[in-house]
N, C-alpha and C positions, 0 to 999 in steps of 0.2 A: 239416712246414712248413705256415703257413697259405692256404689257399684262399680268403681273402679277397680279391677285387679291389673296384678304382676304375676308374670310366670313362673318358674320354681321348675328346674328339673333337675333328677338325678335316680342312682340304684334304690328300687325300692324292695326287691326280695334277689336272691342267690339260686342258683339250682343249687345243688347236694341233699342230704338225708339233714329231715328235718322232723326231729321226735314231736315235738310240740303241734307241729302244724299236718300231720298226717302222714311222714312218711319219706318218699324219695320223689325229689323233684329234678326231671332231666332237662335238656336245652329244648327238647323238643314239647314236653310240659310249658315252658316259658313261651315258646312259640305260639302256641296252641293259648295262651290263655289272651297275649297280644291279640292274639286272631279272633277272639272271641271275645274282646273287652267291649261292654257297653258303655259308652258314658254317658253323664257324669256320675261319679260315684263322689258322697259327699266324704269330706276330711273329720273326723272325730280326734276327742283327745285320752288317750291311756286305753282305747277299747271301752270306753265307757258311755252312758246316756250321762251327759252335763247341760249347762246352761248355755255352751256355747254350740250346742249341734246347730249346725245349719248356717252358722257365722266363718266359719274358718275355710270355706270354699270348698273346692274340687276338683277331683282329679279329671280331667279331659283326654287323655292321651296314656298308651301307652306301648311297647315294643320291645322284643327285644335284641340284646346287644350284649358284645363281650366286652367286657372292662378294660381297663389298662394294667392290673392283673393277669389276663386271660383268663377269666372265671365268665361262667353264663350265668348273664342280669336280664332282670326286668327293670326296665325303664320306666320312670313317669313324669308327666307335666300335672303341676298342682298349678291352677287360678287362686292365686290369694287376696282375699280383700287388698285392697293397698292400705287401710288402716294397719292390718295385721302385717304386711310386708315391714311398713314401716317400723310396727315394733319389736319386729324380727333381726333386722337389717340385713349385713351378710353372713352372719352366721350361719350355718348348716345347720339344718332341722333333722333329728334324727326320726325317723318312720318306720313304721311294722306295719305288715301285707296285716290284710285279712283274706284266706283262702276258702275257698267254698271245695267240697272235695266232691260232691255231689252233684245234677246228675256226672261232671267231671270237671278237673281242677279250671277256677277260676277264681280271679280276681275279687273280694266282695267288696274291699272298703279299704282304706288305709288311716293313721293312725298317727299323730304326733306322741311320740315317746318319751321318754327322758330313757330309758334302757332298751335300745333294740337290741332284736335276737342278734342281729349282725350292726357289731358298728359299725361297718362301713355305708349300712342304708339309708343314706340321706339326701334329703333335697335340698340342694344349693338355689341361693338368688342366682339372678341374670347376671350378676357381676362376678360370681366364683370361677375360677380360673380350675378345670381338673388336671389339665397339667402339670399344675405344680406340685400336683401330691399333698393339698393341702390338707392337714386331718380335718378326722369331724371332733369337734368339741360337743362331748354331751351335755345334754341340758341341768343346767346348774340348779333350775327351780323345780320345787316339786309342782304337780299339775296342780292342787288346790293353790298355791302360791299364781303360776301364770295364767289360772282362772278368774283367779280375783286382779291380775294386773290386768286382762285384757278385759274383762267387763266393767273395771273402772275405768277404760280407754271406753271404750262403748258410751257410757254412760255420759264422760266429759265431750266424745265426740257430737252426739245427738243433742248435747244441751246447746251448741252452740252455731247447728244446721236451723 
């Protein structure tokens, strides 16, 4: 299979009060976790162990930034298979942080959704324009649905390498 990826950036978590994920998250929290990100941390799908862990790439980068909003983001760059680019295209992927809150907040992992806590967290292709305001389209497939299209891509892709 090829080892070719495409990059992929955009908001992947918000500062404010966040019940789910532990808590209150400030600019300076975001900061502090950019400052403390290791990479790579691998991309999973729904927060779940699947058939695709270890296929869908990883996060290399990330920082943060205010939005065109003016809300305080964390930023990120995802390496994506270019198989997977390709059967992404430019749509916007919606994403959910994984937070570590312990020994203090940090990044663990990030997560292709179909429901993120924040719609606006998503990672755009190289071709998505943020200026235009463009929405995020949530994902229309449920994950067992785009787990079974991306490892029938898998499977037609290696039959033919």
């Amino acid at each position: 299979m090829s080892t070719k990826t495409r990059t992929r950036t955009g908001p992947i978590f918000f500062a404010g009060r966040h019940e789910g994920k532990g808590g209150d998250f400030t600019a300076d929290d975001l900061k502090s976790m950019a400052a403390n990100f290791t990479a790579p941390l691998k991309v999973r799908c729904e927060h779940q162990k699947t058939l695709l862990d270890g296929l869908l790439g990883q996060v290399t980068r990330v920082w943060h930034q205010v939005d065109e909003k003016g809300r305080d983001a964390l930023f990120g760059s995802w390496e994506q298979p270019e198989w997977l680019a390709d059967l992404l295209g430019d749509t916007p992927v919606p994403v959910s942080a994984e937070i570590a809150l312990t020994p203090k907040k940090r990044l663990d992992g990030l997560a292709m959704v179909c429901e993120p806590y924040f719609p606006e967290a998503a990672i755009f292709s190289a071709y998505a324009c943020f200026s235009q305001g463009k929405p995020v389209v949530p994902l229309v497939e449920t994950t067992a649905q785009m787990s079974t299209r991306i490892a029938n891509e898998i499977i037609s892709r290696s039959n033919h390498e």
